[in-house]
C-alpha positions as CSV (number, residue, x, y, z in Angstrom):
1,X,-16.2,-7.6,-2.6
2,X,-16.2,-7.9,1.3
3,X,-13.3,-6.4,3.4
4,X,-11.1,-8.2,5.1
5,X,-9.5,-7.4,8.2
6,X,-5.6,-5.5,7.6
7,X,-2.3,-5.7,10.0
8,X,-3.0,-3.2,12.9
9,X,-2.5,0.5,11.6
10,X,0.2,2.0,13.5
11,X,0.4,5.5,11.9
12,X,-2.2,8.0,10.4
13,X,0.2,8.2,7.5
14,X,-1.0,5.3,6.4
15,X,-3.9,3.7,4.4
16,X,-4.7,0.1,3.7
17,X,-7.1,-1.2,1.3
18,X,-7.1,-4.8,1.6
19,X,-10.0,-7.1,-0.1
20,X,-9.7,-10.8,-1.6
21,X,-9.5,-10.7,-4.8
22,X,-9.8,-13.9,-7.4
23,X,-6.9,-15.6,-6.1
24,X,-7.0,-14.4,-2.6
25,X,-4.3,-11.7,-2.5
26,X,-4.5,-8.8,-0.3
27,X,-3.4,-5.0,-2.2
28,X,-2.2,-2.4,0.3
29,X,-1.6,1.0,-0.4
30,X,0.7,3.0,1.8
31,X,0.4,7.3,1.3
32,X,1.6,10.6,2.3
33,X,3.0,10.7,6.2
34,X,6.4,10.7,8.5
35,X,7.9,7.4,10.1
36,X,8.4,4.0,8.9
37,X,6.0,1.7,11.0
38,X,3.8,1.6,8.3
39,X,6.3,0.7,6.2
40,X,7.4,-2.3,8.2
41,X,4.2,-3.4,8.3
42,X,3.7,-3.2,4.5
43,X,6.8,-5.1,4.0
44,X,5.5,-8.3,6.3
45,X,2.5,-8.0,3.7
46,X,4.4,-8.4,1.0
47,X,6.7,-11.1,2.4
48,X,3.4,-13.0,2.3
49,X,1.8,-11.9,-1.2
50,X,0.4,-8.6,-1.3
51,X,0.2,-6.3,-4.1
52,X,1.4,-3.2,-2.7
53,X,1.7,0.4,-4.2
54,X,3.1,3.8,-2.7
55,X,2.1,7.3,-3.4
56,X,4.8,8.8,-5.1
57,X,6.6,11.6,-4.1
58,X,5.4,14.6,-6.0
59,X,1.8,14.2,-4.8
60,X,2.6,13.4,-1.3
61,X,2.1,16.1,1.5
62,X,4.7,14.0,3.4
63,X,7.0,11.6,1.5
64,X,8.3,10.2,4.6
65,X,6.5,7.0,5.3
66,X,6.3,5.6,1.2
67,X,9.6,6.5,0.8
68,X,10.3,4.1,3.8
69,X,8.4,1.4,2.2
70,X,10.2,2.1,-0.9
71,X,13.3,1.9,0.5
72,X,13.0,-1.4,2.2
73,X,11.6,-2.5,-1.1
74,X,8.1,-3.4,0.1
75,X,6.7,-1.3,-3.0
76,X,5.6,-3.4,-6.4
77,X,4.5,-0.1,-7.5
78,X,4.7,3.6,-7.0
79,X,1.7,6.2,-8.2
80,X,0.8,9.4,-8.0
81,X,-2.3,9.9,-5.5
82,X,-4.7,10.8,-8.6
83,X,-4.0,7.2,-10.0
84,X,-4.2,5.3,-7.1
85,X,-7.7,4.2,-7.4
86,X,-7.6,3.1,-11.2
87,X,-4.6,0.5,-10.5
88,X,-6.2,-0.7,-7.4
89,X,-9.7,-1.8,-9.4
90,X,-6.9,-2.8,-12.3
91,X,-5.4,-4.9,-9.7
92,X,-8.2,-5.9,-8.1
93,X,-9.3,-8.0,-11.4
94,X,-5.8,-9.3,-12.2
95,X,-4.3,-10.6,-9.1
């Protein structure tokens, strides 16, 4: 699958994988790091469709940013870093 271009990163605390998938929806991932710009952002990509996970606390360095994200309940799903790959190819082929 080809990239396809993301909302301007704001923060280094976050990452974004975003791809078309069968029915065109973007997956975001937001991880480990402080502030809540990237959570903002997350949340507009949702608002329009995006799958979007967080890293979950216990294997964050800094919870600050997915906890945001959490918070303003831009988050479909929360995993530990280790997992994060395995539900994005899972998602990848269902969304």
């Amino acid at each position: 699958m080809k990239p396809i271009p993301a909302p301007p990163l704001r923060s280094s605390g976050i990452a974004c994988v975003c791809f078309p998938a069968r029915r065109r929806r973007a997956l975001r991932v937001i991880m480990t790091g402080m502030g809540d710009d990237g959570a903002k952002g997350m949340l507009e990509m949702r608002e329009q469709g995006a799958y979007t996970i967080a890293q979950d606390e216990g294997s964050c360095v800094v919870f600050g940013m997915p906890k945001e994200a959490i918070m303003l309940q831009a988050v479909e799903k929360v995993v530990p870093l280790e997992a994060i790959a395995s539900v994005l190819l899972h998602a990848a082929r269902e969304v």
